[in-house]
Backbone as a chain_set.jsonl record, in Angstrom:
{"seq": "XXXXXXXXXXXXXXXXXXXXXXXXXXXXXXXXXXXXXXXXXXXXXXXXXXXXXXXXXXXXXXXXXXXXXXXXXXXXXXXXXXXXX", "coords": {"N": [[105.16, -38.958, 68.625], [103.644, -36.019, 67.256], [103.692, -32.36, 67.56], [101.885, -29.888, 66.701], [101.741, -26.404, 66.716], [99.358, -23.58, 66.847], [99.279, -20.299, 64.784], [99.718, -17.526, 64.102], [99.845, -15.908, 61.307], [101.856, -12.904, 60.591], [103.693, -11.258, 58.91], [105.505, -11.826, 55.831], [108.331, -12.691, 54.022], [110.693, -13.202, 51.657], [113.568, -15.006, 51.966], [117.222, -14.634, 51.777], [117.549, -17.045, 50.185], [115.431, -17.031, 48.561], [113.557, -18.763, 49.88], [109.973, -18.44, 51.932], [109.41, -16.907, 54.317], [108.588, -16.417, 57.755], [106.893, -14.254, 60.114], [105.516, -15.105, 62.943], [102.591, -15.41, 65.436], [102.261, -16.423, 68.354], [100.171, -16.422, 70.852], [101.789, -14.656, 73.068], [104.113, -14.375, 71.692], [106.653, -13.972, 69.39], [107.681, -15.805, 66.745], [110.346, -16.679, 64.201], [109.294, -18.393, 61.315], [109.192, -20.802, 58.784], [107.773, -20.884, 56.056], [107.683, -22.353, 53.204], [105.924, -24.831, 52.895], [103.368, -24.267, 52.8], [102.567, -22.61, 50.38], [100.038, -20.626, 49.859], [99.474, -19.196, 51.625], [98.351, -16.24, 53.571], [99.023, -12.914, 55.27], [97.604, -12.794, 58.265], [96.589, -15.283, 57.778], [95.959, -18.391, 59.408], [98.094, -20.822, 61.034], [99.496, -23.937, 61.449], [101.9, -24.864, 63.015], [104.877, -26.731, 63.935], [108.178, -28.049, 64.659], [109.237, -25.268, 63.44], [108.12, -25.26, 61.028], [105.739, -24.574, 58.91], [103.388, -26.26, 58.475], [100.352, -26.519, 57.347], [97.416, -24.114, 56.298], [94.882, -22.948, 58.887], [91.125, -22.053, 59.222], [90.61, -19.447, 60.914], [88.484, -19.889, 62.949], [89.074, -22.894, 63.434], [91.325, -22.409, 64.624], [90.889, -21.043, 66.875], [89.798, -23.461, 68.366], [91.481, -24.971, 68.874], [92.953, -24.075, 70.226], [91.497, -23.71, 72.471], [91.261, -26.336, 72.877], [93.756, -26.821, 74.087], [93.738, -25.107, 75.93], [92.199, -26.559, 77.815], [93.849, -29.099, 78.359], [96.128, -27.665, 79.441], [95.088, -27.236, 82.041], [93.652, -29.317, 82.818], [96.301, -30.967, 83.321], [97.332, -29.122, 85.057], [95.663, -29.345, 87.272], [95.746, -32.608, 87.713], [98.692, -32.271, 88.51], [98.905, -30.878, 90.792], [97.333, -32.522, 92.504], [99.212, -34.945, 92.952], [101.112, -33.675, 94.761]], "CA": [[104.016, -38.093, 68.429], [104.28, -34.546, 66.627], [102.576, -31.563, 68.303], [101.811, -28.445, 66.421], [100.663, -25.463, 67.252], [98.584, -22.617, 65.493], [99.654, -19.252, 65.251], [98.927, -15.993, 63.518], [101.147, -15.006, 60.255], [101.957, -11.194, 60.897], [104.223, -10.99, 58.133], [105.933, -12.5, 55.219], [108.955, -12.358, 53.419], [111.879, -14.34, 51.082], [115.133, -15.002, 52.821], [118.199, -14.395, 50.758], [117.652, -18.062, 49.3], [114.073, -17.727, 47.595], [112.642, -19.438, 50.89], [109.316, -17.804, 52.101], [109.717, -16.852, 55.56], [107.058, -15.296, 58.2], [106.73, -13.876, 61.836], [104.312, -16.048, 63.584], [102.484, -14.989, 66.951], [101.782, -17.788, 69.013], [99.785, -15.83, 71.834], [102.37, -13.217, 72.878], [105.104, -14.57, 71.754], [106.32, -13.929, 67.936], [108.843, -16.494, 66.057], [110.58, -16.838, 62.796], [108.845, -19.559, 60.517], [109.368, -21.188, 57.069], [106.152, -21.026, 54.957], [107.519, -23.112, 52.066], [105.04, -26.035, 52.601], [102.059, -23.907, 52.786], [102.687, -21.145, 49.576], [99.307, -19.972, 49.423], [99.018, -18.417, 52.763], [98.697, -14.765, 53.471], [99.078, -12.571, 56.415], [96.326, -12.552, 58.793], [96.002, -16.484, 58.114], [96.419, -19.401, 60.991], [99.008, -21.645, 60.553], [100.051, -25.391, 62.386], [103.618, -24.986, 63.092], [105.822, -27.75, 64.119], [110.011, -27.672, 64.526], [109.973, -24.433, 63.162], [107.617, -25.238, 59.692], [104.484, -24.286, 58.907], [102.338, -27.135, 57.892], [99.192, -26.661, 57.151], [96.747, -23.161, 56.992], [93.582, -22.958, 59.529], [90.79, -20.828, 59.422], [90.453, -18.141, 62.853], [87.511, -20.577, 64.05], [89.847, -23.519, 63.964], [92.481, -22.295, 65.134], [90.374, -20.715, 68.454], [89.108, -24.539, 68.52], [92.954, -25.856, 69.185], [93.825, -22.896, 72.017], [90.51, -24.056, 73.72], [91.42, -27.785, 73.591], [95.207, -26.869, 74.84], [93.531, -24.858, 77.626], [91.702, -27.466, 78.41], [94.939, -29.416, 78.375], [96.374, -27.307, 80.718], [93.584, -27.291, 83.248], [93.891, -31.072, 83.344], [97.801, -31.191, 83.343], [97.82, -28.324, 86.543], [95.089, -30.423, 88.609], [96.93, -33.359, 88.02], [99.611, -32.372, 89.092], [98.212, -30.281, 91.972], [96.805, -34.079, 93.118], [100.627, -35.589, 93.118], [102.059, -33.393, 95.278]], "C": [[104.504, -36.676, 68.165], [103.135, -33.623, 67.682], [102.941, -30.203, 67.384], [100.707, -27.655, 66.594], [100.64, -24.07, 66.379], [99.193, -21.562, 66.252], [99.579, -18.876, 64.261], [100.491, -15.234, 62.894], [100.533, -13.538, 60.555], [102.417, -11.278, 59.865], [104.927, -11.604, 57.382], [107.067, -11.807, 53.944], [110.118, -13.628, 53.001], [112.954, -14.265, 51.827], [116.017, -14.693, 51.29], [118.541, -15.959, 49.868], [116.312, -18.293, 48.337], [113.079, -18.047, 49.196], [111.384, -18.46, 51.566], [109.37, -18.317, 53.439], [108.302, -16.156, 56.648], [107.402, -15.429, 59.43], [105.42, -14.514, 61.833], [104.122, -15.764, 65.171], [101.763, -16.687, 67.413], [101.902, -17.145, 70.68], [101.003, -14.467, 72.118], [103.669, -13.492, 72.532], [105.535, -14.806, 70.11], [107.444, -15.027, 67.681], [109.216, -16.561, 64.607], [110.044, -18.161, 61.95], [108.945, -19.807, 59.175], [107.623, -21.549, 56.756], [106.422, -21.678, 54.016], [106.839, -24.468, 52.119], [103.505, -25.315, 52.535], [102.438, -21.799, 51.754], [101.519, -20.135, 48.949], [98.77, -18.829, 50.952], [99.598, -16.82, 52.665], [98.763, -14.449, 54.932], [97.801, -12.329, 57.097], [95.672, -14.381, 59.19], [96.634, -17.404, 59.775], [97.224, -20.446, 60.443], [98.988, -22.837, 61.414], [101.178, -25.263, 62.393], [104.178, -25.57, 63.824], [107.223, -27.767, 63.845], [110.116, -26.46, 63.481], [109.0, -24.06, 61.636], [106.119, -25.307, 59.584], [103.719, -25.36, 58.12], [101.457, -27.76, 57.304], [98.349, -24.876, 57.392], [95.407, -23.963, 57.841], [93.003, -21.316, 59.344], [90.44, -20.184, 61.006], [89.337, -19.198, 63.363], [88.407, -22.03, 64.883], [90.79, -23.549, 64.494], [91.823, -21.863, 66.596], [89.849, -22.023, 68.758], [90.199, -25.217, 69.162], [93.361, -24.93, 70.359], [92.797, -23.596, 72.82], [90.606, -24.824, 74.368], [93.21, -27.602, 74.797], [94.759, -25.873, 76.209], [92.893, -25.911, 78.292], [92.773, -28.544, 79.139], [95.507, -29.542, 79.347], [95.804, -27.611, 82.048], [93.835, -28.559, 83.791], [94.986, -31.167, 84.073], [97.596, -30.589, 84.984], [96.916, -28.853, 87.675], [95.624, -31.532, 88.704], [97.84, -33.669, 88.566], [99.391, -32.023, 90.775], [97.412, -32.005, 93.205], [97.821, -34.653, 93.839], [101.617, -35.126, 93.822], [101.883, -33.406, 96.551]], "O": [[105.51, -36.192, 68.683], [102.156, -34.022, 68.313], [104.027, -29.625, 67.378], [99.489, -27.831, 66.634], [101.461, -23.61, 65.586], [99.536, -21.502, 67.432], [99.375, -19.64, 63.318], [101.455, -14.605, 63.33], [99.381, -13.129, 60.696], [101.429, -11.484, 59.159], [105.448, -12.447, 58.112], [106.844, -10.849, 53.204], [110.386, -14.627, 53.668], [113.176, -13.184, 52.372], [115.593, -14.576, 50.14], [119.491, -16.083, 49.096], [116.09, -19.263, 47.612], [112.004, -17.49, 49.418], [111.906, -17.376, 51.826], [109.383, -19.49, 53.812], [107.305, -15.559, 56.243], [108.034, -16.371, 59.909], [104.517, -14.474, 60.998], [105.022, -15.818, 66.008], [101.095, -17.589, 66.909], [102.85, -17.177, 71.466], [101.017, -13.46, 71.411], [104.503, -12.795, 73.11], [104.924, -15.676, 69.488], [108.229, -15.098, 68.627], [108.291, -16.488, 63.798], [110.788, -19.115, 62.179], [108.748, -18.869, 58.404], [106.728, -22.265, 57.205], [105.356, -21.931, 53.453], [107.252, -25.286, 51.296], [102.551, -26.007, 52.181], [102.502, -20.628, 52.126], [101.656, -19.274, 48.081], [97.891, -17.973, 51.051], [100.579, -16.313, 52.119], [98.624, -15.324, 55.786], [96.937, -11.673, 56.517], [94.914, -14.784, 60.072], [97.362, -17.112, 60.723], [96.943, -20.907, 59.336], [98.23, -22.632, 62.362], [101.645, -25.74, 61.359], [104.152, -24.953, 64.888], [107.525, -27.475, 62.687], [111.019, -26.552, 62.649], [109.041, -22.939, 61.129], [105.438, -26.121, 60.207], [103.493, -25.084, 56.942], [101.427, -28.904, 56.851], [98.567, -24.322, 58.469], [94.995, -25.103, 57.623], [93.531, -20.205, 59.306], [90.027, -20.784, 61.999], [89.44, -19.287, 64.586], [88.498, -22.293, 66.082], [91.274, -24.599, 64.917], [92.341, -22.444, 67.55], [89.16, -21.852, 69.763], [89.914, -26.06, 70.012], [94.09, -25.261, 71.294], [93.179, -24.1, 73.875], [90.416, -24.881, 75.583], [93.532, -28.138, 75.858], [95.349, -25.907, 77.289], [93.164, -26.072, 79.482], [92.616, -28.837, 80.324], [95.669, -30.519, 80.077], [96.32, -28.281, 82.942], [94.156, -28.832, 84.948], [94.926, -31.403, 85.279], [97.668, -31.33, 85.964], [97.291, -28.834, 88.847], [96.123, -31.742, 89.809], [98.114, -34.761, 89.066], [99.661, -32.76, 91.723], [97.182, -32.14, 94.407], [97.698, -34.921, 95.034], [102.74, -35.629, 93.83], [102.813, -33.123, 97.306]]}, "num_chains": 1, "name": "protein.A"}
């Protein structure tokens, strides 16, 4: 099973091979990402990013639709566990 997660192009630029590159926030935390599967995206859009590659764009509703379910997620996961110990 794959898991990706959305996050918020800040900025975009070519590497020294052509490759379109971008800072990606994923809540407070920024990372380097490859944009060459998704070459129409701009900054400001939502991305799916998986090992490092950007996927797929989302628009800002869907992408606040996927944080909600992964809090939800959470929530589960930390009572869960909170049960088992």
């Amino acid at each position: 099973m794959c898991l990706g997660i959305p996050g918020e192009v800040l900025s975009i630029e070519q590497n020294a091979a052509g490759i379109a590159m971008g800072k990606v926030r994923f809540g407070g935390v920024v990372r380097e990402v490859c944009l060459a599967y998704v070459p129409d995206v701009r900054v400001g859009d939502y991305v799916i990013v998986h090992a490092g590659f950007a996927l797929s764009v989302l628009n800002e509703e869907e992408a606040n639709e996927v944080f909600e379910m992964l809090e939800q997620i959470s929530a589960l996961a930390g009572t869960d566990s909170e049960g088992n110990g």
